[in-house]
N, C-alpha and C positions, 0 to 999 in steps of 0.2 A: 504494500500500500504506500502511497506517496506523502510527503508532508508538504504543507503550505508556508512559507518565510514571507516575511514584509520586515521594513526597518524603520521602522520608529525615530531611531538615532543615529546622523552622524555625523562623526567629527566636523567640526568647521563649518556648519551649517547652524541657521537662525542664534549668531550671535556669540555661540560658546565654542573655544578652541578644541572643548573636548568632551567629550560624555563619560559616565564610567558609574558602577556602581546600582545595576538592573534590580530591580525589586517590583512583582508585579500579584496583582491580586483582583478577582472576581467580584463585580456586585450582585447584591441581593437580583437586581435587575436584569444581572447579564451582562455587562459593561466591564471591558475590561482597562482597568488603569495600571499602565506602565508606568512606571519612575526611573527614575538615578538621578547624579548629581550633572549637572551644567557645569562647566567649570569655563570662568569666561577668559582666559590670559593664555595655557597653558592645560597639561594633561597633569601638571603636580596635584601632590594630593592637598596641598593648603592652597590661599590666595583666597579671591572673590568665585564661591562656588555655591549658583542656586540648586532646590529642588528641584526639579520639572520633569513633568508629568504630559504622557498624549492618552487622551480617551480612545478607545474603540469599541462600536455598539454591534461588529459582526462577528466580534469571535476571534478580532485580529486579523484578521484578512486587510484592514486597509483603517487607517488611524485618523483623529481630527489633529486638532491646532495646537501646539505648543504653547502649556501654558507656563507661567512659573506657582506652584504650590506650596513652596517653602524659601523666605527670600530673608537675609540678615542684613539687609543692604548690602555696602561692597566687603563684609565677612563671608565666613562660613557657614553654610546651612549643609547638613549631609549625614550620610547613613540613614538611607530611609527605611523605615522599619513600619511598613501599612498593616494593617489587619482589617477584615471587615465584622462586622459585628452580627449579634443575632439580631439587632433592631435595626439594621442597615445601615447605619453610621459606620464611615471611616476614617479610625484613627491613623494618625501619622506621625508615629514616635521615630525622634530625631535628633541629631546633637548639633549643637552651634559651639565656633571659636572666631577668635581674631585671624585674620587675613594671616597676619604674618607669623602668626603660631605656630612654628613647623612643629611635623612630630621627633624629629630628634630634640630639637627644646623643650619639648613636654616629658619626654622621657627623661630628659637630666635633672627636672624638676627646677627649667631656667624662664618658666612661664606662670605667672600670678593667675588666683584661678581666676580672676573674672575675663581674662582673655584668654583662662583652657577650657578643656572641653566638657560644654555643659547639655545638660538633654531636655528636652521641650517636648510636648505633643499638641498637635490640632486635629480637628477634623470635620468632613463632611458629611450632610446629609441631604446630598442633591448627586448622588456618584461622581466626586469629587469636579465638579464644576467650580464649586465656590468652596472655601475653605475658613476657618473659625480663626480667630486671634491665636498666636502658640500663646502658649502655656508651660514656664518651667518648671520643672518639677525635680533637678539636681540634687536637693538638700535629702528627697526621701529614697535618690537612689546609686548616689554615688558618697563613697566612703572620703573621709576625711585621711590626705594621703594619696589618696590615686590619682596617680596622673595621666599615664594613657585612657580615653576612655570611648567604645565605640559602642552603636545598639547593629544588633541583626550581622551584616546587610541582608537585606532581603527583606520577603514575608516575613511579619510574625502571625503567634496563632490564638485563637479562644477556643478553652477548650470547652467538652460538652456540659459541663458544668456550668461553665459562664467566665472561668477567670480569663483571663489576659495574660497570656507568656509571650517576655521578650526578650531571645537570648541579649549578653553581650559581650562585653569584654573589658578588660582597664589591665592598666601594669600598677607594680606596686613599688615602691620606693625601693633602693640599693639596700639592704644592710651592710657592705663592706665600704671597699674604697673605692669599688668600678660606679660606672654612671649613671646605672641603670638602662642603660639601653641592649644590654642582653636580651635574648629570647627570653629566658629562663623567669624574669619577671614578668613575661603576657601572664594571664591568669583571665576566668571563668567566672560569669554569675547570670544572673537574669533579674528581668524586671518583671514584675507582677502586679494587677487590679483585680480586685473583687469587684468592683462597681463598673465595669466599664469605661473603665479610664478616667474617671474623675480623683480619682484618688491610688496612689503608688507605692510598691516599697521591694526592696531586694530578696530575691528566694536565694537559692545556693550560691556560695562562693566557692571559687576554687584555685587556691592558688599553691601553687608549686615549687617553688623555688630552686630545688636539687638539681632541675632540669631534666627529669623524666618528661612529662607531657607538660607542654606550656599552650595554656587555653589561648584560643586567639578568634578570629569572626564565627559566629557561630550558626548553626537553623536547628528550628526544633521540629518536632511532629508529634500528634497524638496520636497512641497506638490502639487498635482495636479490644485492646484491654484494660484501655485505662491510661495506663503510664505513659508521660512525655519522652521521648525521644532523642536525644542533641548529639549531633553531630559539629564537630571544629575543625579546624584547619590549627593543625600543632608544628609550631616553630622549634620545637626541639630536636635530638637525635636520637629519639626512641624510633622502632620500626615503623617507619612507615611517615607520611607527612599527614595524616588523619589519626583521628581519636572519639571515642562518643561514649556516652552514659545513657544510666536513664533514673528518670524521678519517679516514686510512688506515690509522689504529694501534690503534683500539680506543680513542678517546680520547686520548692520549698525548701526543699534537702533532693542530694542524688542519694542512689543507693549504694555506689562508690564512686570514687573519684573518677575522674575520663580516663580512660587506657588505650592504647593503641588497636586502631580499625586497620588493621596493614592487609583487608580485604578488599579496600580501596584503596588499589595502585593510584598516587597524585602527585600533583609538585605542589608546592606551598602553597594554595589560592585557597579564595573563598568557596562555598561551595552553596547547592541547595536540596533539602529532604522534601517530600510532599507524601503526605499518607493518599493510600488510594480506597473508597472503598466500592465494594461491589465491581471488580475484585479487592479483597483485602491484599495488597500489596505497597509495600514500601521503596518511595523510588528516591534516587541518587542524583543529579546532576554536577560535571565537574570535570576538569579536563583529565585525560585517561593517559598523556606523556610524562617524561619527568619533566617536561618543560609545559609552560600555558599553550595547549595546544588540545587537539581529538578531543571536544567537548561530547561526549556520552555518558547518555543516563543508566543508570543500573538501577536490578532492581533485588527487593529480599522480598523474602514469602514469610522469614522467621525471624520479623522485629529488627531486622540490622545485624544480627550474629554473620550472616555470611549472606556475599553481594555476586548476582554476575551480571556479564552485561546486557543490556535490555535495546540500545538503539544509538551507532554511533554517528553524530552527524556528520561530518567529512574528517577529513585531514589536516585542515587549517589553522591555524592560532586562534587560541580562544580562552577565556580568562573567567572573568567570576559570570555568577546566571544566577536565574529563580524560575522554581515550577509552580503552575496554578492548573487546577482543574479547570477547563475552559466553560465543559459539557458531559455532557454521561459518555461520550464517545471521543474528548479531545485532554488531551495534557498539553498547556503550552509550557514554552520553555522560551525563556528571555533570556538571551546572552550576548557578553562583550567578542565579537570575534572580526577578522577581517583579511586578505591576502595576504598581507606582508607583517603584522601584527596583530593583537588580540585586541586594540583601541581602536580600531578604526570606524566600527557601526556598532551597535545595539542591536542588534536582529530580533527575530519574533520568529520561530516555529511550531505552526501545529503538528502533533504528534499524535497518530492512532491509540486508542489506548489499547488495541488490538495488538499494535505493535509491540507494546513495551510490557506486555501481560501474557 
């Protein structure tokens, strides 16, 4: 069976030097909203870098206007982290910094926090047409001391229950005399709402410092049993450049620390999980080189224990993504990929779910 591509995003086009950073989610309605960041100078990861966001009401097949939905002026707005809700509203948890905040400044701990990185959420209820005032909400989910600090990228989820999981990430101060910009300092947590986003606070941490698995971008899934799901991208030199856990609390606490997934072959990137049900099947997206390249999705039948592959897009360079159920019969898959590098478009493909099941 064949799949469908359209591309939403690309470099050098309507304004920003660069796109990067795909996070895409389903409305109540059917409408699908793409994200990432805008970055208007350059493809660095600091500088002046909006939201922005294309609707599509066919499934992806062909997108509206670019808009911007998350804007700090000429700062940082990024790491989009959407979820859609059981009452149709979607939230849009997300981190702001100053322009010139790189992240190795933030790692040495040579940035004041009001210009590190802090997290915000808005949202709509018009399938993201119009968008709410942010809202920061820092003080109930970021520790006093971290410095690095990212949500998602990607989806996040609600689970059936009702709460709100948002993976993330942050580094944690040096204890010795290095600078902190070691791997071994990324570390793990999530953000949680009982109320639907009005109100926040941190489930698990997880931080490591030995340098067995150093937590770093993360996605979750809810699995047909209950339990959440997380999958990272681990900076250390345990087996493998993946690692995951799982929670029995909704987040709250894991049941152990993150251990090495070395059944996903990857290189260091971001990645994305999406539960499927009917079939019950858990899918993978991420590129399958040691380099960002052969973006394919894989899939497990048994919770993430062990992966194979399920669909691989071509050969080409290609970088971080996000899966969303499109329809009962499609998985999209949004990712950075392009000829000559993995930055060059945002792409959108439909995928059978025939295919990848």
């Amino acid at each position: 069976m064949t799949t469908e591509t359209s591309v939403p995003f690309r470099a050098g086009q309507k304004g920003y030097a660069s796109y990067r950073i795909p996070a895409v989610v389903v409305t109540a309605s059917g409408t699908l909203l793409a994200f990432c960041e805008g970055r208007v100078a350059s493809a660095s990861d600091h500088g002046h870098i909006d939201i922005v966001l294309k609707r599509s009401t066919d499934g992806g097949r062909t997108w509206g206007a670019l808009q911007v939905a998350a804007s700090n002026a000429e700062d940082l707005a990024g790491n989009p982290a959407p979820v859609v809700l059981d009452t149709g509203r979607v939230l849009l948890v997300h981190v702001r910094a100053a322009a010139a905040a790189t992240e190795d400044a933030i790692l040495r701990g040579k940035v004041k926090a009001a210009d590190g990185r802090r997290v915000w959420v808005q949202h709509s209820d018009d399938d993201g047409v119009t968008w709410s005032a942010p809202k920061e909400i820092t003080k109930t989910v970021k520790k006093a001391g971290w410095r690095w600090y990212a949500t998602c990228p990607g989806h996040a989820i609600q689970l059936t229950g009702g709460r709100v999981v948002v993976p993330g990430n942050h580094t944690v101060a040096p204890t010795g005399t290095d600078t902190g910009t070691e791997a071994r300092y990324n570390s793990g947590h999530c953000l949680l709402s009982d109320d639907r986003g009005e109100t926040w606070y941190l489930g698990y941490v997880d931080e490591n410092t030995d340098g067995y698995v150093n937590v770093n971008e993360t996605t979750a899934a809810e699995l047909p049993d209950g339990r959440v799901y997380f999958n990272t991208r681990n900076d250390s030199t345990s087996p493998g450049n993946r690692a995951d856990a799982h929670s029995k609390d909704g987040g709250r606490t894991l049941v152990k620390p993150f251990r090495p997934q070395a059944g996903l072959a990857a290189p260091v990137c971001e990645a994305s999980v999406l539960q499927l049900r009917d079939p019950d099947v858990l899918l993978y997206s991420g590129p399958a080189d040691t380099a960002r390249a052969v973006m394919t999705v894989r899939a497990s039948t048994d919770n993430g224990t062990t992966w194979r592959p399920a669909y691989t897009v071509d050969g080409l360079p290609a970088a971080y993504s996000d899966l969303v159920r499109v329809d009962a019969s499609t998985v999209g898959l949004l990712y950075e990929t392009g000829d000559f590098g993995p930055y060059e478009t945002i792409t959108f493909r439909r995928v059978p779910v025939t295919v990848l099941t």
